[in-house]
N, C-alpha and C positions, 0 to 999 in steps of 0.2 A: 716728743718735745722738739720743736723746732730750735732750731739755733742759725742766726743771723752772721752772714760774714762778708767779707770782700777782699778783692784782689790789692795788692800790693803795685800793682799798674797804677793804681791812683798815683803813685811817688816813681815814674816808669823814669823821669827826666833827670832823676839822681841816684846816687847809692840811695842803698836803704839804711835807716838807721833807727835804732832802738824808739824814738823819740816820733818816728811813722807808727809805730805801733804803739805806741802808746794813743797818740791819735785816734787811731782804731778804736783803742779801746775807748777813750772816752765818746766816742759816738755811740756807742752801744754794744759793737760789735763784736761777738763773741769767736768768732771764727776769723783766719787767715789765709788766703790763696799765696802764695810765693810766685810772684811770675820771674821764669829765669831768665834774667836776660844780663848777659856779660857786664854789661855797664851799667847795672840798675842792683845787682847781687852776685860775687863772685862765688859762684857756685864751685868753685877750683881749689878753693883755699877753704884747708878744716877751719881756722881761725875764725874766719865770716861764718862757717856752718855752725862750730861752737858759741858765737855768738849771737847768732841766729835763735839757737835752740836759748839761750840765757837770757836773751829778749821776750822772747814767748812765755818764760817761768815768770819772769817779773815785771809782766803784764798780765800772765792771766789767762792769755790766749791758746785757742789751740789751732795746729795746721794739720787742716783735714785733706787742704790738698795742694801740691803745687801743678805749675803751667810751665808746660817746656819752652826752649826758647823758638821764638819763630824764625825761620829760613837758615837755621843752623844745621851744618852737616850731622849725622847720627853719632860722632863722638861728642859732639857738646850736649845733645840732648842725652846721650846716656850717661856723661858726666851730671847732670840736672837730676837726672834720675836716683843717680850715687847718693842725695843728699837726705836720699829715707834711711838710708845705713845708719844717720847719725840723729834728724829730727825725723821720728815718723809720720808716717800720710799714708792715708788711704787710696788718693785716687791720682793719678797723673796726667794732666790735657794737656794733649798733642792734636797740633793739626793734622789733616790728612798729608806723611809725609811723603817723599817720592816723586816720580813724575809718571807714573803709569800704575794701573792697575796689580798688577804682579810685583812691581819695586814697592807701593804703600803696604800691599802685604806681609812681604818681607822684612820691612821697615820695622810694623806692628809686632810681628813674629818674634822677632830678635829681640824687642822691648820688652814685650810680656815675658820672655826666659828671664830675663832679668829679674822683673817687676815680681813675679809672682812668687819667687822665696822669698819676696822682701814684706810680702801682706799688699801689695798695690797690685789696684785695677787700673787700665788706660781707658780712657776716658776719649771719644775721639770727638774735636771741636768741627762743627758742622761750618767750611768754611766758601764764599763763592767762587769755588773754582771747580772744574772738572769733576777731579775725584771726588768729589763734597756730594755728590749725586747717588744717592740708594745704589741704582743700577751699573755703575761703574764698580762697585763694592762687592755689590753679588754678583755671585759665578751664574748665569743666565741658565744652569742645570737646575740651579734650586726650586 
C-alpha cells in the first residue's frame, strides 16, 4: 500500500502549526516529514514535541520520518533526533555531515548509536558536495 506524504518545508518560513497540518491533510496527504529547523520547530522544548505528536492524532497523520537540521552542529541534530523518544519515526535524513571523510563517518556513527534503540534508520540525503560522491564514502579496500 502506498501512502503519500510531504515535508513540513513547505511552512520552512514559520513556526509550524497544527493548522500546516491540517492543510496536509486536506490535500490528501497521508504522511508527514518534520524538517527540523530551529525556527520552523523547536525541536528543544517537550511542549512543541507534545503538541507536535497532538497535531498528528487530530489530523490523522502519521510521521514516518523527520529531517535533521542543516548546517547544525551534531548536538542540534541529536537534539532533532531526541524527538522519536516522544513522536515516533522510522527514518531520519541527514545530510552528509562533517567535512571529511572519516569526520561524516563518525558523525553517522555516533547517530546510528543513538537512533538504533530508538527503532530509526538514518537515511543519508544525497547532496552536491564532496562527500555526497559514492567514492568519498567507500573505503577504496572494498
Amino acid at each position: 500500500m502506498r501512502r503519500f506524504g510531504v515535508s513540513t518545508h513547505l511552512f520552512r518560513g514559520e513556526r509550524l502549526q497544527q493548522d500546516d497540518l491540517t492543510a496536509i491533510a486536506s490535500h490528501g496527504f497521508e504522511a508527514v516529514e518534520l524538517f527540523a529547523a530551529k525556527d520552523h520547530f523547536d525541536y528543544h522544548n517537550p511542549a512543541a514535541i507534545q503538541a507536535l505528536a497532538s497535531w498528528l492524532r487530530n489530523t490523522g497523520r502519521e510521521m514516518p520520518s523527520g529531517h535533521a537540521p542543516i548546517g547544525e552542529p551534531a548536538a542540534e541534530i541529536t537534539a532533532a533526533l531526541e524527538i522519536a523518544r516522544h513522536v515516533p519515526f522510522s527514518r531520519f535524513v541527514l545530510h552528509m555531515p562533517g567535512t571529511s571523510r572519516d569526520a561524516a563517518i563518525r558523525s553517522i556513527e555516533d547517530l546510528h548509536r543513538i537512533a538504533e534503540p530508538l527503532g530509526v534508520t538514518i537515511a543519508l540525503e544525497v547532496m552536491d558536495n564532496a562527500l555526497s560522491a559514492v567514492d568519498a564514502l567507500l573505503d577504496n579496500g572494498r
